[in-house]
N, C-alpha and C positions, 0 to 999 in steps of 0.2 A: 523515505523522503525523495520526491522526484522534483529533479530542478526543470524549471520553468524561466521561458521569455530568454533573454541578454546573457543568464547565467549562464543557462545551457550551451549557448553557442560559445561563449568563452572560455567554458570548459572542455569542450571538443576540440576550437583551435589550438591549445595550450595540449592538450594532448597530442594532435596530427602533429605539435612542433617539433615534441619529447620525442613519438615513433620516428619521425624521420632524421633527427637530428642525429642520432649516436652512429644507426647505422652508413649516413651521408658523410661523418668525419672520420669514419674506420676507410672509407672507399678512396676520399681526398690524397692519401700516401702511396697511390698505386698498387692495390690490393691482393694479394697472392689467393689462391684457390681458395684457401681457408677461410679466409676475409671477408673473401666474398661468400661465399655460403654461410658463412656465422650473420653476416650484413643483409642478407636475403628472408633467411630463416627469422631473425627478430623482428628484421618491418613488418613479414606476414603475421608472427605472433600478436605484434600490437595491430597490426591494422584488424584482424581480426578480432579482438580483445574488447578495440573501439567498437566496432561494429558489433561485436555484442554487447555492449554497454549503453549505444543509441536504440537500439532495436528492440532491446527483451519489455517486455510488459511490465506494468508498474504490478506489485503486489498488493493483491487485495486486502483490506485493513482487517480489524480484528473481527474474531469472530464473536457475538453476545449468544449465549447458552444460557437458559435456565431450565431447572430439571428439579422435581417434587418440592414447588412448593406452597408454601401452608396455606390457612384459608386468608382472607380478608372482607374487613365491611366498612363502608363508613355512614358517616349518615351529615342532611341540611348542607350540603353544595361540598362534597369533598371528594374524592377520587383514589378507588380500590383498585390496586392492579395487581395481579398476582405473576405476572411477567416480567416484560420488558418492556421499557416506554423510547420510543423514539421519534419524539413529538416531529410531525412533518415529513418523516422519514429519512432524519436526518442519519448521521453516523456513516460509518464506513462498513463493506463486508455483509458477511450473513448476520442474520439476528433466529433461534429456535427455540421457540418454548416447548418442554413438553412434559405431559403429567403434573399441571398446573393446580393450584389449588383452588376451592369456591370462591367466587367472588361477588359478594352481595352491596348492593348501593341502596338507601333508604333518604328518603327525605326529597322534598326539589333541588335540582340543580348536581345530585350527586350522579357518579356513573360510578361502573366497576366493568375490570378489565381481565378476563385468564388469557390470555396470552400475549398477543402484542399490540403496542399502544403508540398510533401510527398520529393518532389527532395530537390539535394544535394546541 
């Protein structure tokens, strides 16, 4: 799920608040060595953290697979596919057919399809 538009930016500010905030009220008591390197070390964590959360690539969606199969026919306006159908080329990700089975179409208006089915 990748957020989009108003959400997104809401969700980064809300975050930039979190990183800065904790290590900003350890620093407000006059901070001892420790303090300060515990305070240093978490902002770059989160700021880092953020910044791989804005930047990494959305993951590609699923993948459709089909593998051996059987035959098909139809007949008078009907539609054989022995594949996958992705009318439009809709869908997310890869789509592979392989080792499809026959696919015969008889009559007007009918088609058949062994692998992928990209029409509308």
């Amino acid at each position: 799920m990748a957020l989009q538009g108003w959400k997104k930016v809401v969700v980064i500010g809300v975050a930039l608040v979190v990183v800065v905030s904790t290590p900003f009220l350890w620093l407000l008591d006059g901070p001892e060595t420790g303090q300060f390197v515990g305070a240093s070390v978490q902002a770059a964590a989160g700021v880092l953290a953020l910044l791989w959360a804005i930047l990494r690539r959305p993951e590609h969606g699923p993948t459709d697979t089909v593998n051996f199969t059987g035959d098909a026919q139809t007949e008078d306006g009907g539609a054989a596919i022995t594949g996958i159908r992705r009318p439009g080329g809709d869908g997310e990700g890869a789509a592979t057919a392989e080792t499809t089975g026959k696919s015969t179409a008889k009559g007007g208006g009918s088609r058949s399809v062994s692998g992928i089915d990209y029409s509308e």
